[in-house]
Structure formats: structure tokens, C-alpha cells
C-alpha positions as CSV (number, residue, x, y, z in Angstrom):
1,X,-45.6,24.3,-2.8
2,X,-46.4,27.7,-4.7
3,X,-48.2,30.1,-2.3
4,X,-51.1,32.8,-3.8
5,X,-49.9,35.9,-3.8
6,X,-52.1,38.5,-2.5
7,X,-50.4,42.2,-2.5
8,X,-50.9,42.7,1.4
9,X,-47.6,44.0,3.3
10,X,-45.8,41.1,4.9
11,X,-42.7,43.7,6.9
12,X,-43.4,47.3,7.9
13,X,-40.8,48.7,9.3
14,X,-41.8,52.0,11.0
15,X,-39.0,55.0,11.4
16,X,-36.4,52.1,12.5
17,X,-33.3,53.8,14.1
18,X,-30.0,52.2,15.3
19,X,-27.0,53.5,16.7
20,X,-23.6,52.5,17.7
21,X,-22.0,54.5,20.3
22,X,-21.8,57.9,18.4
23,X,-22.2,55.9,14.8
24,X,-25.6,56.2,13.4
25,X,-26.6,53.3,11.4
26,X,-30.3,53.4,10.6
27,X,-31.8,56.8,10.4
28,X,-35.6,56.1,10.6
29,X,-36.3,53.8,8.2
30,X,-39.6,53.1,7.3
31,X,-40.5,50.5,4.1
32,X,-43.2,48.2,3.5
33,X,-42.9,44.9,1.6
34,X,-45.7,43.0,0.2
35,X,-46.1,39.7,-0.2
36,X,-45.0,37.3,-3.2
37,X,-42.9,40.9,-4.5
38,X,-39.1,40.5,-4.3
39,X,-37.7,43.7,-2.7
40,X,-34.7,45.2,-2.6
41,X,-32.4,47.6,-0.3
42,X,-30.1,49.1,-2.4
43,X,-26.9,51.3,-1.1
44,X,-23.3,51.1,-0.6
45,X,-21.1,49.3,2.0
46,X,-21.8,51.1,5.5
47,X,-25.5,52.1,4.1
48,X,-27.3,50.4,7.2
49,X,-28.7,47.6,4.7
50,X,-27.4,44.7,6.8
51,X,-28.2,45.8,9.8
52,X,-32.2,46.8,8.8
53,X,-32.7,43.3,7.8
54,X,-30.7,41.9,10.9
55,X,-33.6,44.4,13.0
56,X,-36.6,42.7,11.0
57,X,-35.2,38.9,11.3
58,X,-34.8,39.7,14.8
59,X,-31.0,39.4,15.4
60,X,-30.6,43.1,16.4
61,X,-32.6,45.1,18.6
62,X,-33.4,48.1,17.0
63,X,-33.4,51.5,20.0
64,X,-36.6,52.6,18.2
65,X,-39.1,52.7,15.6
66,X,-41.7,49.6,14.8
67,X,-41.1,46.3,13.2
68,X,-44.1,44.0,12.0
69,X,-43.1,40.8,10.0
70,X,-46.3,38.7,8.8
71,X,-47.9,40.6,12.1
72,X,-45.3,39.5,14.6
73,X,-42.8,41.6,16.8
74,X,-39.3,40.4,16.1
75,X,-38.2,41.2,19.4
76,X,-41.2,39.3,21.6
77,X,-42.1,37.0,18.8
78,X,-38.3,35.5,17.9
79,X,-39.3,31.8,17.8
80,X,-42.5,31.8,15.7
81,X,-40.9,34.3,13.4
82,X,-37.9,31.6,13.2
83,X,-40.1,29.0,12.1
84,X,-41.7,31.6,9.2
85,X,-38.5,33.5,8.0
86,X,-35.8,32.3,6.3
87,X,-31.9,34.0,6.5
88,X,-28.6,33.9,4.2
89,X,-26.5,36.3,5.6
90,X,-23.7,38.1,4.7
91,X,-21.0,36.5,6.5
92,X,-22.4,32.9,6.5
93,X,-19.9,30.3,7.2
94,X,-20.3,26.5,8.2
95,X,-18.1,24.2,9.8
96,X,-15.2,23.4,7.2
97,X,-15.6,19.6,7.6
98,X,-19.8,19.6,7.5
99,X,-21.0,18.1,4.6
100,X,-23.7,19.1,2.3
101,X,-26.6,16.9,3.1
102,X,-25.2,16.8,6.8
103,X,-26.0,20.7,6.9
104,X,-29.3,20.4,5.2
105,X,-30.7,17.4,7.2
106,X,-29.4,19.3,10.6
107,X,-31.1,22.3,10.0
108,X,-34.5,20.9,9.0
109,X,-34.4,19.5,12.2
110,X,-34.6,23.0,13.4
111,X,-38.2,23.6,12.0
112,X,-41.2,22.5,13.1
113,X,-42.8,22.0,9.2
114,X,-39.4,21.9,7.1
115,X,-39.1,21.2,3.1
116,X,-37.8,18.0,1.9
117,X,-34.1,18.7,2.3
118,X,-33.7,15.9,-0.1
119,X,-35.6,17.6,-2.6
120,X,-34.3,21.0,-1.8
121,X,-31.0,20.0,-2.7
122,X,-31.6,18.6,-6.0
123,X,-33.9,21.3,-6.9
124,X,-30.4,23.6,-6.1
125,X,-28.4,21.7,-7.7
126,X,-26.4,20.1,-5.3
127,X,-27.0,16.4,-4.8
128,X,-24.0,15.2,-6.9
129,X,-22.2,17.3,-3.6
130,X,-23.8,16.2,-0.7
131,X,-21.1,14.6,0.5
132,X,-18.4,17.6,-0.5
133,X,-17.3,19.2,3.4
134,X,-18.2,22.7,3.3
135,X,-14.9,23.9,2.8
136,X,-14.2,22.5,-0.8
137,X,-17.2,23.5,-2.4
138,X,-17.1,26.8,-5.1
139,X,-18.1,30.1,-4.0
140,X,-21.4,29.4,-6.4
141,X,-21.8,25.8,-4.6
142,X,-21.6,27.6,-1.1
143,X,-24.3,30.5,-1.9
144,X,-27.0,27.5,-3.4
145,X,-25.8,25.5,0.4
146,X,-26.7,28.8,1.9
147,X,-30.3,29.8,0.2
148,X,-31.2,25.8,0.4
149,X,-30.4,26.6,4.1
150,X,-32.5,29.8,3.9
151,X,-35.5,27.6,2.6
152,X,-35.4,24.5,4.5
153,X,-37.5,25.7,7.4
154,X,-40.2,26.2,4.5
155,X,-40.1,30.0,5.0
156,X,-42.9,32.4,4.1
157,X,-40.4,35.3,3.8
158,X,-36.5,34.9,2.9
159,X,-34.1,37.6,3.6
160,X,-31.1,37.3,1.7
161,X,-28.3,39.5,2.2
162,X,-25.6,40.4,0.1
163,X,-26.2,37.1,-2.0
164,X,-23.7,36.8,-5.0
165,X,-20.9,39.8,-3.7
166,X,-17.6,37.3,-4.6
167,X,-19.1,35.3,-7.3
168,X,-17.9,35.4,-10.7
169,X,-20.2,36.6,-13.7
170,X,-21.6,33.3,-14.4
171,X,-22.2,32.0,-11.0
172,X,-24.1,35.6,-10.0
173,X,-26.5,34.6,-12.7
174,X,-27.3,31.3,-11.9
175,X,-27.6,32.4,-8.4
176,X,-30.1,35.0,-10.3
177,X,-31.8,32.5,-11.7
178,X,-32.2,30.8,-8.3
179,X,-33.6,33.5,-6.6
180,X,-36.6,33.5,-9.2
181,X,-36.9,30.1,-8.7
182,X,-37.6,31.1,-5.3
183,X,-40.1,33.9,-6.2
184,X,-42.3,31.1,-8.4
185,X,-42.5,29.2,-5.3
186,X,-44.5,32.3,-3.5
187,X,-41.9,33.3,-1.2
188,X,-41.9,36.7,-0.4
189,X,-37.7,37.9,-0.9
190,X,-35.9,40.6,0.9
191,X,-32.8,41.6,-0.8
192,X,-30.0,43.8,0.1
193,X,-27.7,44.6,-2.7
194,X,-25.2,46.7,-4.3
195,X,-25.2,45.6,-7.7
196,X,-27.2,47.8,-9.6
197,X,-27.8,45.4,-12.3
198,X,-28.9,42.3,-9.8
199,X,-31.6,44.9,-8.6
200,X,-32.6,46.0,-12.3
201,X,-33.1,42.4,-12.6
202,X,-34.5,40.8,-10.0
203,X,-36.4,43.6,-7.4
204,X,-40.3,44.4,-8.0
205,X,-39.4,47.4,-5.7
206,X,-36.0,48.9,-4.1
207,X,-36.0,51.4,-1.2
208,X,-32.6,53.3,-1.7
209,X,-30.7,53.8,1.3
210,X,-27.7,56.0,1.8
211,X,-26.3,57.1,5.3
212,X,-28.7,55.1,6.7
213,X,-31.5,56.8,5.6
214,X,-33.9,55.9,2.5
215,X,-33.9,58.2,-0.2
216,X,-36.3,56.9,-2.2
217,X,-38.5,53.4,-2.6
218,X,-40.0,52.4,-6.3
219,X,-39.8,50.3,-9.3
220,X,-36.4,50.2,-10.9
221,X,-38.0,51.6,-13.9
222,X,-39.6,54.4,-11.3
223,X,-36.9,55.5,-9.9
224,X,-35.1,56.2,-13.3
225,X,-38.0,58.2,-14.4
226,X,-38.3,60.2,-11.8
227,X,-34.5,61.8,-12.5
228,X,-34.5,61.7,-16.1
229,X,-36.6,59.8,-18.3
230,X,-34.6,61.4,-21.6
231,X,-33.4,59.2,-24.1
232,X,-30.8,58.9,-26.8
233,X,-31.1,57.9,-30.3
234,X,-28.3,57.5,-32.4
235,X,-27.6,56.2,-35.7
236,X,-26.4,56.8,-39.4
237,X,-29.2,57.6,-42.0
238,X,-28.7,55.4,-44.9
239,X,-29.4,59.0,-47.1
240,X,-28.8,62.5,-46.3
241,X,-31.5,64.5,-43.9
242,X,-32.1,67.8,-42.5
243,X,-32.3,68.2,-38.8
244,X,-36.3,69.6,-39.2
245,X,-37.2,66.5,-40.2
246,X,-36.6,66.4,-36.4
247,X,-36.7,69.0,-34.6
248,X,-40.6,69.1,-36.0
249,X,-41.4,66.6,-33.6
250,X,-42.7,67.6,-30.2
251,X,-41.4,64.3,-28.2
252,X,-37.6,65.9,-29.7
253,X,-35.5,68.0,-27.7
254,X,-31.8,68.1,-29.7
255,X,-30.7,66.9,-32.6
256,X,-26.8,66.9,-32.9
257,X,-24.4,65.1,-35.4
258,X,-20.9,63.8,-35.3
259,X,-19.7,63.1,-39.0
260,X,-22.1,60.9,-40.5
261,X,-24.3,60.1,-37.0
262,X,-26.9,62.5,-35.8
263,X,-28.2,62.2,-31.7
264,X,-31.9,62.7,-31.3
265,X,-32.4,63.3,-27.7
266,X,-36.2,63.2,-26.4
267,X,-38.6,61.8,-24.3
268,X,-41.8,60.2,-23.9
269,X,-42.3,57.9,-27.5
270,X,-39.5,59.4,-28.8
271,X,-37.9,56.4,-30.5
272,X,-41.4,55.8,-32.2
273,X,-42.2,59.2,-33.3
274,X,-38.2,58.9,-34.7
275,X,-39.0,55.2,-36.6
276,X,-42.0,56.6,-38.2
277,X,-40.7,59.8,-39.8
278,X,-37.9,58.0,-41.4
279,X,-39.9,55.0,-42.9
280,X,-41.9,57.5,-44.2
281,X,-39.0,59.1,-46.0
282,X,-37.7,56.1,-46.9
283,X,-34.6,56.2,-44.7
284,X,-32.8,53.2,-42.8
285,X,-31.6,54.0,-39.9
286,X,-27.9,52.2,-40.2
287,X,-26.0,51.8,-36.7
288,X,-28.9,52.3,-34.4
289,X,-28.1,52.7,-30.9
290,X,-30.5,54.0,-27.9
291,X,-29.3,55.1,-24.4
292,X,-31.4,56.4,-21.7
293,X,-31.1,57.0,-17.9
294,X,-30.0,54.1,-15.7
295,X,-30.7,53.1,-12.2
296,X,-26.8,53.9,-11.6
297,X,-27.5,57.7,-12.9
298,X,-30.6,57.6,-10.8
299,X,-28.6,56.5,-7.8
300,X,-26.0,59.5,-8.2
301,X,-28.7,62.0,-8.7
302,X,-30.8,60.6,-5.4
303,X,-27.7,60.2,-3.3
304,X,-25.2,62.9,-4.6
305,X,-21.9,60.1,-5.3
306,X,-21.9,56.9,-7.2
307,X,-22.4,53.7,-5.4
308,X,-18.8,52.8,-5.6
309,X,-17.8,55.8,-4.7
């Protein structure tokens, strides 16, 4: 079933703050996601990612702030939200000896309007394992168990947390490819991360959160534009050329060489207004190569430190 997406904000989360003892977690967070959109919440270990989304799926009690998810309270609304929200958590685990399609079919039973489990399971690509135990499936096989388990109740929303930290290259990409599976469907996706290329890929929107506070929400694409949105142009001219031919050209900023290589550095078209005055001096570019700022750079310059810092 593919649900209409309609750009109206299924969670606002209103300056959410939770402590521990003397440890501040969440500092006032306030984010809004809409629905169909996958969004992220980006920041390091010890950020307060996992325990925001544990607030709006109603497993923490926040000590203050607002939570609305799809117009319900987490806190006085707990068992209709169950039935609409879907969870894959970070620390996830099953009984060693439960077996595939004995997880699936016992959660289903846990919803009032579930998903063909049956179904679910081959779309994830796990019926040839439905009767693997828990424990001897791949780190890959466990995280499709645990977003088939996230989707079985036929959620509106799914919060998944934290999704392919473990997996090898290849399995963090299927999973990737998963998760817009999931999006095609019209679920509505919360996810935390600290990948910066899974949010490049996959998020509509990230809200950056360091400290426990959010430093920033946008596009990935805003977010790096609003540090630097310079880029890099590098590449061997297949015949000598002066640096006006350049320097002339009001999207340039620097032109610098290295032996044979010169680095244009602009903004705006750059890279066009580069292309065109060399085919129309009848120079190849040889070697081309174009950098610009990444979400990673944007991170350091919102937050002060790298993410792995």
C-alpha cells in the first residue's frame, strides 16, 4: 500500500529537554517532520539522537518541552501511537533461538491492522531464512529482521535508529536501498545517523545535533551551502593558457597551478563559465577533477570538531 504524501508535519517536537542526574542530554530540541520526507538527526555518539527519538516513540519521558506525533501525545497516547509508529532501535536483540518467520508472525499479532508478514519477508529478502534462529543470521540478515519488524504493525511513521552502524560496505547499501524501498511505500522515516554519506544519501532533511542541541536543520545540499558553497576545478589544459583567460570571469576567485595543473576556485556556475571559455579556445580540459564543500566540512564548521572526533 503506497500512502499520498501531502507535506503536512507528522512530529513536532517543541524545545524537548532531558536530563540525567547532572548529564544534560537534550537541550531544547525543537524539529518538525513532514510526512512521506525521510528525515535525519545527524551528530556523534552521546549527541542526544537516541534518546530524542526514544521521547517521540514514547519510551522516555521527556522533563519538558512538547511532543506531537500524527497529533498524539506520546506520553497519554502510548497505545494508539504503538499501533501507528514503527521502531528499530539501536540495541535491538531477539531471543537467540527465535526464528525468522516465528518473530514476524509474533509481532503482527501485536497490531491491530498488521502487513502480511508473509509478504513482508519476501519483499526483505528473507524467506529462504525463515526458519534461521536469530542468532545465526548475518549482521545484514538481522537489520532486514529488524526493519520488517519495524513495518509489520503497518506503520505510518518508522523510526530507525542507528540502522547499518556494524554492517560492512555492501550490506549498509542494501540496507540503503531498503530504506527507499520503504520511503516508496509512503512511510514517513526518522533516522538517526552518523554516517555522513547514509544522510547525503538517503535524508530529504537533517537537523544537526551536537551536545544535545540542534545546530542547524536543512537539506544536505543546504547545509553545505550555507558554510561554503566554493568549488574546485582542476585539470591539465591540453595547450598552454594564461591565467586571464580566468581570472576575467566574475564566478572565479583564484587561479593557481601546480606543474602542468591549474585550480580554478569559484562559485555559483563556475564549472560552466570554466567549460565554456575553453571550448571556445579550443582547449580540452585533460585530468578534470571538481571538489566542493561536503556535509562533513559543513558539520565541522556548524559544530566546531569533526564527527569522529
Amino acid at each position: 500500500m503506497t500512502r499520498e504524501r501531502t507535506n503536512m508535519p507528522v512530529i513536532e517536537v517543541t524545545e524537548l529537554h532531558k536530563a540525567y542526574g547532572e548529564k544534560v542530554a537534550v537541550d531544547d530540541v525543537s524539529l518538525t517532520v513532514e510526512q512521506g520526507e525521510i528525515f535525519g538527526i545527524l551528530g556523534p555518539n552521546g549527541a542526544g539522537k537516541t534518546t530524542t527519538v526514544e521521547c517521540v516513540a514514547g519510551l522516555r519521558h521527556p522533563d519538558s518541552g512538547e511532543i506531537r506525533v500524527l497529533g498524539l501525545d506520546p506520553r497519554h497516547d502510548r497505545e494508539e501511537l504503538r499501533n501507528r509508529l514503527g521502531c528499530q532501535l539501536q540495541e535491538s536483540e531477539l531471543p537467540g533461538q527465535l526464528r525468522v518467520a516465528e518473530a514476524l508472525e509474533l509481532y503482527s499479532s501485536f497490531y491491530r491492522n498488521p502487513a502480511d508478514w508473509r509478504s513482508l519477508m519476501a519483499d526483505l529478502g528473507l524467506t529462504e531464512k525463515r526458519d534461521t534462529p536469530f542468532k545465526k543470521l548475518s549482521g545484514g540478515q538481522k537489520q532486514r529482521l529488524s526493519i520488517a519488524l519495524a513495518l509489520v504493525g503497518n506503520p505510518e511513521i518508522a523510526v530507525l535508529d542507528e540502522l547499518t552502524t556494524g554492517l560492512d560496505p555492501q550490506a549498509r547499501r542494501d540496507t540503503w536501498n531498503l530504506i527507499e524501498q520503504i520511503r516508496v511505500r509512503g512511510v514517513t522515516i526518522l533516522l538517526v545517523t552518523h554516517f555522513m554519506e547514509e544522510a547525503e544519501r538517503l535524508c530529504d532533511r537533517l537537523a544537526v545535533i551536537d551536545s544535545g542541541r540542534v545546530v542547524a536543520v536543512d537539506t544536505p545540499a543546504g547545509l553545505v551551502a550555507l558554510v561554503n558553497d566554493e568549488q574546485r576545478i582542476r585539470f591539465r589544459p591540453s595547450v598552454p593558457v594564461s591565467d586571464e583567460l580566468f581570472t576575467d570571469l566574475p564566478e572565479v576567485s583564484d587561479v593557481t597551478r601546480a606543474g602542468n595543473h591549474i585550480t580554478i576556485t569559484g562559485t555559483g556556475n563556475v564549472l560552466a563559465a570554466v567549460t565554456s571559455v575553453l571550448a571556445r579556445n579550443q582547449v580540452v580540459a585533460l585530468e578534470l577533477r571538481v571538489d566542493q564543500a561536503s556535509l562533513d566540512d559543513a558539520f565541522v564548521e556548524l559544530t566546531g570538531r569533526s564527527l569522529n572526533a
